[in-house]
N, C-alpha and C positions, 0 to 999 in steps of 0.2 A: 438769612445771614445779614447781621448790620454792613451800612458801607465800613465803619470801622475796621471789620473784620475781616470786608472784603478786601479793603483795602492793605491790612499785615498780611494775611495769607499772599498776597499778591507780591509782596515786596520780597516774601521770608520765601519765597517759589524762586524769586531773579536773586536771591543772596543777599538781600539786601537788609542790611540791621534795624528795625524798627525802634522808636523811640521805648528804653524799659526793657527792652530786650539783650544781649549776648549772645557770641557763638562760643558753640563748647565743641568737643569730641562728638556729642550723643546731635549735632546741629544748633537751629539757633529757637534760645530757649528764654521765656522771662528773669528777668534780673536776680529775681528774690530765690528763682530755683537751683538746684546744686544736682552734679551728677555726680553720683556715688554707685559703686560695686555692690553687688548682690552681699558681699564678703563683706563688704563696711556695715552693713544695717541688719543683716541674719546671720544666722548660726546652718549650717546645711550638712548634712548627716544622712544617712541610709538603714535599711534594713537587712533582712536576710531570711532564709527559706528554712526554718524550722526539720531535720531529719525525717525524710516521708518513711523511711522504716520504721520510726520508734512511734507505736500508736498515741504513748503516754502524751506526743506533743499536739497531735489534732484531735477536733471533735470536740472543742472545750467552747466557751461563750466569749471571748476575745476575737474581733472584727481581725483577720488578715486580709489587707491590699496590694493588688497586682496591679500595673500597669493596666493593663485592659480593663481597667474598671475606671481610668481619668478620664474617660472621652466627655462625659455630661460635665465635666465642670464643676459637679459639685458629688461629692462621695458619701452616702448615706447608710450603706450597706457595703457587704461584703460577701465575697461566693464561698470565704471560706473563712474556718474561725481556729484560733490554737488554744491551750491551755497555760492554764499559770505557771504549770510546771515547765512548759516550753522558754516561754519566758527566764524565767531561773537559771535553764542549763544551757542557753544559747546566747543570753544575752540581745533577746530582742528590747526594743522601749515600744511603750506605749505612748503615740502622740496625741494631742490634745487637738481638741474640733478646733477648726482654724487653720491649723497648720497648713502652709503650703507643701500640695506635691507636686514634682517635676519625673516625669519617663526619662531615666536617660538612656533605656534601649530597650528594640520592642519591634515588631512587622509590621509594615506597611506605614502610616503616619504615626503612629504612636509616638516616636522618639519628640521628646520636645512638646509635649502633650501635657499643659498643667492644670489642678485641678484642690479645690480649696476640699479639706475633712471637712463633713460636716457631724462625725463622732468620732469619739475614740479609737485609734486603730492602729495597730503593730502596720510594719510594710515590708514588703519584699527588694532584695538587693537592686534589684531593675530602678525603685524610683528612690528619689533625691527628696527628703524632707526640708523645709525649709521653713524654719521661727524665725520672726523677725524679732530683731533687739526693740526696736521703734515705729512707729508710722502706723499705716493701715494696710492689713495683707491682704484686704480686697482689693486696693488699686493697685499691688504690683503684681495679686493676681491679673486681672487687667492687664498690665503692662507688660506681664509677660505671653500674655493670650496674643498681644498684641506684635509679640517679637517674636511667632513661632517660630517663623520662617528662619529668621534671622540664626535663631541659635541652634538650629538645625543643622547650621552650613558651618556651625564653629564643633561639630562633631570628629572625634578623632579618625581617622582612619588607616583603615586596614582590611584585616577581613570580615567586619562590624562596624558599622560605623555606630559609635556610641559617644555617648556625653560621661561625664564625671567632676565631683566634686569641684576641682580645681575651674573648671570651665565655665560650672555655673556659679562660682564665687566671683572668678572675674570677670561676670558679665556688667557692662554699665547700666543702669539706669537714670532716670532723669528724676528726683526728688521733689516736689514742692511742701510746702508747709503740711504739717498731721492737717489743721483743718480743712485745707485744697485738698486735700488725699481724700477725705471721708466724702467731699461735696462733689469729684468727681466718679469716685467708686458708687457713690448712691444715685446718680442718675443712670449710669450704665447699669448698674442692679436693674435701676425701674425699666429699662429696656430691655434688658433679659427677661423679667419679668411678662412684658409682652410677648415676644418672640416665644415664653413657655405658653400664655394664651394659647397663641395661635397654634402651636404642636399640641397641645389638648386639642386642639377643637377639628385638630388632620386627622389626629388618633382615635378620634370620637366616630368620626364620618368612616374612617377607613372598617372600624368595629361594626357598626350600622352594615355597610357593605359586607363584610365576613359574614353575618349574621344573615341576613338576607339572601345572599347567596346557599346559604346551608338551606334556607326553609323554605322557599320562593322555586324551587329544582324537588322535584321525586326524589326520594333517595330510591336506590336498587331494589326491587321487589316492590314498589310502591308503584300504585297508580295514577295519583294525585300530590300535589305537592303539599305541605304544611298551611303554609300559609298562600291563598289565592283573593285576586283583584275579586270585586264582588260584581256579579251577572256574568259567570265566567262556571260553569262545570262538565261533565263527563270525564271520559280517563282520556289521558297524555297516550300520544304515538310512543313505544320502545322500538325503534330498528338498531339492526348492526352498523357499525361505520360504514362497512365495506356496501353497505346499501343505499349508503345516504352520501357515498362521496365517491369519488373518482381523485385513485391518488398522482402527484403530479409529477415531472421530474426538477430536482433542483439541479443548481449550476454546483461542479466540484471543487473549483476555485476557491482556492480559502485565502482567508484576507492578507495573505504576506503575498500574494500573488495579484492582489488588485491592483493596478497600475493606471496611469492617465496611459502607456503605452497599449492601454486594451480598449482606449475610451470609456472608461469609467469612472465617473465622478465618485461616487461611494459603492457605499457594500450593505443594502441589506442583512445582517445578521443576527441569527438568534439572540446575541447580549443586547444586544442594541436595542432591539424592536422588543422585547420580552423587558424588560428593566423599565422602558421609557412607557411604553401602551402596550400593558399587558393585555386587553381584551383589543382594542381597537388600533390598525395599524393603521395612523391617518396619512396617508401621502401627500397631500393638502400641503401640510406643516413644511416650512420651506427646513424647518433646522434639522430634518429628518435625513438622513444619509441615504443615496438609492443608487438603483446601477443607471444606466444612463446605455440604451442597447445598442453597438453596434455590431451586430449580426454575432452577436452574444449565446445568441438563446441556441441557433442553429449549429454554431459549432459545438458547442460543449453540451447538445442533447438535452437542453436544459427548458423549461417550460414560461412562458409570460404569465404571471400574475393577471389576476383581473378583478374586481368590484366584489366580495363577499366571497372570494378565497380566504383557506385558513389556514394559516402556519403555525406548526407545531416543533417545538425542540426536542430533538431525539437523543441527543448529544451533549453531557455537559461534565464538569467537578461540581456539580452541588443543585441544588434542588430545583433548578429552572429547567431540567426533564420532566417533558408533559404541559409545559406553560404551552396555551398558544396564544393568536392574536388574530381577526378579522381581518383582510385587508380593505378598507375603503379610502374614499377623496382620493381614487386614482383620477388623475388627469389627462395630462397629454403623455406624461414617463410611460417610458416601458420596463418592467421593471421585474427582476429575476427573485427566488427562493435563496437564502445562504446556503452557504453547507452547515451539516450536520441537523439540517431542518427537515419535516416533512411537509411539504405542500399538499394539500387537498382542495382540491375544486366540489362543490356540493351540486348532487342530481336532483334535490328537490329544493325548492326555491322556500329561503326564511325571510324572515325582515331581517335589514342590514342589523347591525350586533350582538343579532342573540345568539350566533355560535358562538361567539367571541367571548360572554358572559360565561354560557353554560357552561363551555369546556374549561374554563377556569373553578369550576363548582368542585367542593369534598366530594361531593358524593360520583366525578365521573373521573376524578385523582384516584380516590380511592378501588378502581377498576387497574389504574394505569401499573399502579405501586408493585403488584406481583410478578409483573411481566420486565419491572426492572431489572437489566443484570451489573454488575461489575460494581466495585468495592469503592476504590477512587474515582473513577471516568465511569459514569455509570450512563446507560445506552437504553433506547427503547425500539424494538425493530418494530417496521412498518407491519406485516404481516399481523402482529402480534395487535399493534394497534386496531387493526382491521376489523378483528375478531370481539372487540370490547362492544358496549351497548352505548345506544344517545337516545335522549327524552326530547321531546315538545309537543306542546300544546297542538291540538287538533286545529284550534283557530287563530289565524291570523293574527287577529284582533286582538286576542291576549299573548301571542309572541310581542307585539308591539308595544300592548301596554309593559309587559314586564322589559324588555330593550330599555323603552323612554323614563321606564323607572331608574335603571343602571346610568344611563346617560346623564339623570340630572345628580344622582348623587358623584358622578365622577367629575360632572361642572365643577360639582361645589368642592371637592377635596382640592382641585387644577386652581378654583379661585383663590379658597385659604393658601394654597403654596406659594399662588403669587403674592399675597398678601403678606405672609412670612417671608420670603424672599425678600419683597422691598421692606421690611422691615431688619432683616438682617443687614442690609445696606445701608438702612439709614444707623445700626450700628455701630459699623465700623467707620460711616464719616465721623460719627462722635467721638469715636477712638481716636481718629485720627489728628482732631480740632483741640479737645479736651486733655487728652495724652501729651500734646507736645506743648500746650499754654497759648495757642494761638488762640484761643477763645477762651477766656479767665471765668471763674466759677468765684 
């Protein structure tokens, strides 16, 4: 950052007018720029949901767009397609690549979720199309990427909070010249463009690992794995769980019950620990949530964690039933099982993270999968688990090398993220310098 620039940011921070500059409604913005309503510069319109009885309307080769299909930011496809004849008797349009879309209602973040066509595509009542008369709709895309929050909190309410026509016409935005629009829209493109790099190169590694994992493990009936480290043969141990582990007790505490009144910092829990290190639970990591034991473990029958325990989720709404996780980098913590988890301690000694891998393998999922029950909250009983089969290598030596294999491709996907990370950051500082003219293009 030039001192120039350090220097306006600094001043336009304390309120202060810099020379070339204005306050407007939208803050204080260069002289030459104008802030105009969404309503002043586009036209904003909606779709609607084609008759799911009448088959004549779906099935046809016309893109239809939901809401849940804006989250990328950019709309290439569609999950569902209608016909011309839909078209005809419903009065849907077909928008042209370019167009802006806006969610104005939808679960979870969706609402205020906007996202540029990149073809042709009829859309559903949920999103807000938006053609502009003028300018460049990449940078109010941007600018409205940029306002999600913002127009979030201008959502109607009641008992949906949702957006509408009227709300996003009169949103303000901040204008500068068509050629300032295209020179800030094209470098935040070239930054997206990075930031797509690096999720290729997450998605690449994370593939490699799927992959690996299928061929590098026995499948069931098998005695060898597909693919093995070279000066490494004979056949792999098969035992039963209940042979190779000793199960533990967790604590029954569930987390609306955690309190600093019980001495506990955090909570151990299967979302937690299963989402963040799915094979490896590092206690090391200070950002990791744990219990913190005061005579925890003894009242509530509950068992201490130790160095190469494995916790398994028993318990969930959706497919993190049967994740576990190793526990290592225990330190000084003592440190408890959640609920809905199964702790297992192991009777025969691995190297640290090879249960952690293997039990995350298809081939010891697809053991777990019959023994699921229930529809929504679907459940795994220990017993059940007990009864399933686990593979390893007869030697040491190649549990380790295949461990140190997993560990360094999981370095590298933990590096790329940071790497994407600070590059998302260095994003939105752009948005933030670029977007309001405190840095001139």
């Amino acid at each position: 950052m030039t001192t120039l620039v350090h220097k306006r940011l600094s001043q336009i921070c304390r309120g202060i007018v810099p020379d070339g500059y204005k306050k407007t409604r939208k803050g204080i913005i260069p002289e030459q720029w104008e802030v105009r309503t969404i309503g002043d510069i586009a036209t904003v319109s909606s779709g609607s949901t084609p008759n799911r009885a009448e088959p004549r309307y779906w099935q046809g080769n016309i893109p239809w767009v939901t809401t849940g299909e804006l989250a990328a930011g950019l709309v290439t496809s569609a999950g569902e397609h209608i016909t011309e004849v839909a078209l005809e008797e419903t009065n849907l349009k077909v928008y042209p690549a370019g167009t802006l879309l806006m969610a104005m209602y939808g679960q979870g973040k969706t609402r205020g979720t906007t996202a540029l066509l990149g073809i042709d595509a009829a859309i559903n009542q949920a999103c807000a199309a938006i053609r502009l008369k003028e300018g460049s709709a990449k940078y109010l895309f941007y600018v409205l990427q940029a306002s999600y929050e913002n127009i979030r909190r201008l959502s109607n309410v009641g008992n949906q909070e949702n957006l509408n026509a009227e709300i996003i016409n009169a949103y303000p935005i901040v204008w500068p010249s068509p050629k300032e629009q295209r020179k800030i829209a094209n470098i935040l493109a070239t930054q997206d463009k990075i930031l797509d790099l690096w999720n290729q190169k997450i998605d690449q590694m994370r593939l490699l690992k799927t992959l690996c994992l299928r061929k590098m493990f026995p499948l069931a009936g098998r005695e060898v794995p597909e693919v093995r480290f070279s000066g490494f043969s004979g056949t792999w141990n098969w035992r039963k769980v209940k042979d190779v582990f000793n199960p533990l007790q967790n604590t029954p505490l569930p987390r609306s019950e955690l309190s600093e009144t019980h001495g506990i910092v955090g909570n151990i829990h299967y979302g937690d620990i299963l989402t963040k290190f799915p094979e490896d639970l590092d206690l090391s990591r200070e950002s990791l949530p744990f219990i913190r034991d005061n005579n925890i473990a003894s009242r509530y029958s509950a068992s201490l964690l130790q160095e190469g325990d494995v916790i398994m989720a028993d318990t969930a709404e959706d497919e993190l039933v049967g994740k576990c996780c190793e526990v290592n980098g225990i330190t000084t913590q003592k440190v408890l099982a959640g609920l809905h988890t199964i702790p297992l301690r192991p009777i025969i000694h691995f190297v640290p993270r090879y249960l952690g891998y293997y039990m995350n393998t298809p081939s010891f999922h697809r053991q777990l999968i019959p023994l699921m029950q229930g529809i929504k909250v679907t459940s795994l009983a220990k017993h059940s688990l007990l009864r399933t089969n686990i593979s390893f290598p007869k030697s040491r030596r190649e549990q380790s090398k295949i461990s140190q294999f997993f560990h360094v491709v999981d370095s590298i996907i933990a590096l790329c993220q940071r790497r994407r990370d600070a590059e998302e950051q260095k994003k939105k500082a752009l948005m933030q310098l670029l977007l309001t003219g405190v840095v001139r293009v």
